[in-house]
C-alpha positions in Angstrom: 0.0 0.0 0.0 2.9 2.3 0.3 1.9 5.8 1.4 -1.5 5.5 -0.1 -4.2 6.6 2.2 -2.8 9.0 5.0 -3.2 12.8 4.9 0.4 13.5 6.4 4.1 12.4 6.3 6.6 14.1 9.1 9.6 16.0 7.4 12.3 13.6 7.2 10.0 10.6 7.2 9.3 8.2 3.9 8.7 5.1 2.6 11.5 2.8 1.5 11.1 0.1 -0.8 14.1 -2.6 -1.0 14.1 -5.4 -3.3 16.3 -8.9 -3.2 17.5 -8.1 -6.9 17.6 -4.9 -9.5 14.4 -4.9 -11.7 12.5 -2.6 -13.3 10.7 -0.4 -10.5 7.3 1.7 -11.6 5.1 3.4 -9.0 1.8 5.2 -9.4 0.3 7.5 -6.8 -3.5 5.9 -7.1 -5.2 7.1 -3.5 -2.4 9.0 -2.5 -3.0 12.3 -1.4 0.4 13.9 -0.4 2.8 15.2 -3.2 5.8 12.6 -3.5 9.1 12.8 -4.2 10.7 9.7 -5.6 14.6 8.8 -5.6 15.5 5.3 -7.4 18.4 3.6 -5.8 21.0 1.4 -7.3 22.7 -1.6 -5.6 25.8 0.6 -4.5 23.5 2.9 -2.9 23.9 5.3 -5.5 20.4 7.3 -6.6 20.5 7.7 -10.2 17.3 9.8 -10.9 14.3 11.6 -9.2 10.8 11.5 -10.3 8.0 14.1 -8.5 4.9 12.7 -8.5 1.4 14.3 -7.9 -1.5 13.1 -5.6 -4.2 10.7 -7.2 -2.5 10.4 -10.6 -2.4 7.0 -12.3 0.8 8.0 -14.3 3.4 5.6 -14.0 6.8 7.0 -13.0 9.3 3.9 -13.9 12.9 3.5 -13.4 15.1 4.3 -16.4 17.2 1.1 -15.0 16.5 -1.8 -13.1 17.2 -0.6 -9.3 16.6 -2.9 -6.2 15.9 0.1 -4.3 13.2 3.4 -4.4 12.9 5.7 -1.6 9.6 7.8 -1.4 9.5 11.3 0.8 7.4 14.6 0.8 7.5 16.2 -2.6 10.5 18.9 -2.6 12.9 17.1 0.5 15.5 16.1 -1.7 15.8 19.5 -3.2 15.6 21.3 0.3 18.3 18.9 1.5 20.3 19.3 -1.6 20.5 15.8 -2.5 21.7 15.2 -6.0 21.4 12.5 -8.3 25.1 10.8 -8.2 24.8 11.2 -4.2 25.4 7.9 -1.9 23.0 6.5 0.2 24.5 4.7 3.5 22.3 2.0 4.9 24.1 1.6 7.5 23.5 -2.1 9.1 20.1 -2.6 6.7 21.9 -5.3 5.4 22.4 -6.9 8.7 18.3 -7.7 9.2 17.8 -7.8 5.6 17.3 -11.2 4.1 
């Protein structure tokens, strides 16, 4: 279900989605309400592109690469935080609980 369905999301709060292996990753925002900001993630952490997405559209907002990784936060936090595509995300110990 993602984020669909609530009417708020706490700065610095968001949804991430990890997958075993790279694939193709496409997300809509169907009953979604909050403006998103999408960041697809590669397996060395690295994000390699951005897609904003508006509430209740059906458009599909796909990776341009197969990524085992997309993290979803309010709509403009990336920009605000002046995260750039190219920048490194550390999981920290992710890995250790991850299967």
């Amino acid at each position: 279900m993602g984020l669909m369905f609530r009417e708020g999301l706490p700065d610095g709060h968001g949804m991430l989605f990890l997958y075993e292996e790279p694939r193709q990753l496409s997300f809509w925002m169907k009953n979604t309400v909050i403006p998103l900001s999408l960041a697809y993630i590669n397996k060395r952490g690295e994000i390699v592109q951005f897609e904003d997405m508006q509430p209740g559209t059906l458009a599909e907002h796909c990776s341009v690469a197969p990524v085992p990784h997309a993290l979803e936060v309010r709509q403009g936090w990336f920009r605000e935080n002046d995260i750039q595509v190219g920048d490194l995300v550390d999981f920290g110990s992710l890995y250790d609980t991850y299967p």
